[in-house]
C-alpha positions, 0 to 999 in steps of 0.5 A: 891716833884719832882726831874728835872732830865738832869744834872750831874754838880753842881749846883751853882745858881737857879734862876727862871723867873718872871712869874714862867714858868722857871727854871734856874740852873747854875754852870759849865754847864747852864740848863733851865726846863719849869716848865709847863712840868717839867718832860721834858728833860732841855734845855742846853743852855750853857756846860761849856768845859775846856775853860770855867771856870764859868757859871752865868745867870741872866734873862733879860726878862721872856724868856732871859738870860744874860749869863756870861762865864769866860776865856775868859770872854763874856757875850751873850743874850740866848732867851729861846724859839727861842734858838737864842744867840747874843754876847753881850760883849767880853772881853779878857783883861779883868779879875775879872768881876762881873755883875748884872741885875736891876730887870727891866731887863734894866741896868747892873753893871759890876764890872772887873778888866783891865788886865793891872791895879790891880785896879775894875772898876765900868761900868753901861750899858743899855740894848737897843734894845736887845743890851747893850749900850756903858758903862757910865763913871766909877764910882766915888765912893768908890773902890769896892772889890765886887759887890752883888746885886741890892735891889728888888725895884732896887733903891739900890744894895749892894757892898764891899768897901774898904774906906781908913783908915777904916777896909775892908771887909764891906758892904754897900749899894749904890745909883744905879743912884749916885754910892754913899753910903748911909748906912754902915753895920758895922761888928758884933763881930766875923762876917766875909764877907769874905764868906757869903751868903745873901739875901734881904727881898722882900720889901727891908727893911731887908738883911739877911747875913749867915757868920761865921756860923752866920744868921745875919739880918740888918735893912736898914732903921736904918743905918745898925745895926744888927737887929737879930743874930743866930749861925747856926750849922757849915756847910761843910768846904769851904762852906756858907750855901745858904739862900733865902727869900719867896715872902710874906716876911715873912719866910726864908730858909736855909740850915743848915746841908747842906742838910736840908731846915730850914724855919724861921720866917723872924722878929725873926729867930725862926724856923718853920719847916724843910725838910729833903729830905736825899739830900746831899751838898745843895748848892742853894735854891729858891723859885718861884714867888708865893711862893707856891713851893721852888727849892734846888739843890746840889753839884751833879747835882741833882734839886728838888722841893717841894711844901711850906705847 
């Protein structure tokens, strides 16, 4: 067990690099640790002001960041170890954005809402050159409330619409290259996603969703149906409990009591062992690409990692 020291905000999002190496923690302020030398100071690549409501990262390359700042809303490319940072995209008039990098690291889907319209617009871009393309058309499928995530093989991603004449609050999940809906997962009883937290399995088959203090997991490949479901014990109020799948597939985390990591097996939800690090608020957990250590981090600041027996 290691705690990464250098940050006093929450953290809100972990995310660590392809190769390993790195270890991104964002939220209010952004911070980068070299896991090679993780008793270093981090690097701060972006400190969130009072002008800067919100700090997303997503890794572009090994060693880039997409950096996602809200009011006004920009986006900006950070190179990790040249510390160089180029403006990407500046959108002042331009307000509810979500946006999400294909694991190629080579297409964006940018999900905003023009600040003179009340209706998301959907916008892809390419990365070319280090720069973003000018975006295609948008899309002509369904109106998205909400845009989640690619799939791993990044052939899909998952979304929220809102069908006419049909209840909201559903997901489904896309075509990348069309647009289009190719499965619905409909509401279990009880199961709202008005607040959840999700994650794909690693081979793309199954999406956990922890809702309505709910683990649920869905078969993608038999149209959606809910495949297992467990009541979870309550969480804080105003808080999901954060969920992650490991690289082999075959165990998932969770944060159940908001400050215990719970590993379950992936196919029948059952419990395998849990960590009690005395850690309090647990809002993020991940794993690196290997699998051989999981990163929490919580509500303070605070960012450990341990090793997965």
């Amino acid at each position: 067990m290691q705690i990464l020291r250098g940050r006093r905000t929450g953290v809100d999002q972990l995310l660590v690099s392809s190769d390993g190496r790195y270890l991104v923690a964002g939220g209010w302020d952004c911070h980068v640790w070299d896991l090679q030398n993780p008793k270093a100071k981090p690097l701060t690549v972006v400190r969130g002001a009072l002008d800067v409501f919100a700090i997303d990262a997503h890794f572009l390359s090994t060693t880039e960041l997409l950096i996602h700042t809200t009011h006004p809303q920009r986006w900006s490319r950070h190179d990790i170890e040249t510390g160089a940072t180029i403006d990407l995209l500046y959108e002042p008039n331009r307000f509810l954005h979500t946006v999400r990098v294909h694991p190629s690291g080579e297409l964006l889907k940018i999900l905003s809402r023009p600040a003179v319209t009340r209706s998301e617009k959907l916008r892809t871009h390419r990365v070319v050159g280090g720069r973003l393309s000018p975006p295609g058309p948008d899309s002509s499928g369904p109106p998205l409330l909400r845009l989640f995530g690619f799939t791993p093989a990044g052939t899909h991603y998952l979304a929220e619409t809102d069908f006419t004449g049909q209840a909201t609050g559903r997901h489904h999940l896309c075509d990348t290259a069309t647009d289009g809906v190719v499965t619905t997962f409909a509401r279990h009883p009880g199961h709202s996603f008005n607040d959840c937290t999700w994650c794909f399995a690693p081979r793309g088959r199954e999406l956990y969703v922890v809702a309505s203090r709910h683990l649920l997991c869905y078969d993608c490949a038999a149209g959606g149906l809910p495949a297992a479901m467990l009541a979870l014990p309550e969480a804080e109020v105003g808080r999901c409990p954060p969920i992650a799948a490991h690289p082999d597939g075959h165990i998932l985390a969770t944060v159940e009591d908001g400050r215990a990591v719970t590993f379950r097996d992936a196919d029948t939800l059952q419990v395998l062992r849990t960590y009690d690090f005395a850690m309090p608020t647990v809002t993020c957990v991940a794993f690196t690409p290997d699998g051989t250590r999981c990163v929490i981090g919580n509500s303070r600041g605070k960012v450990l990692l341990f090793d997965v027996d």
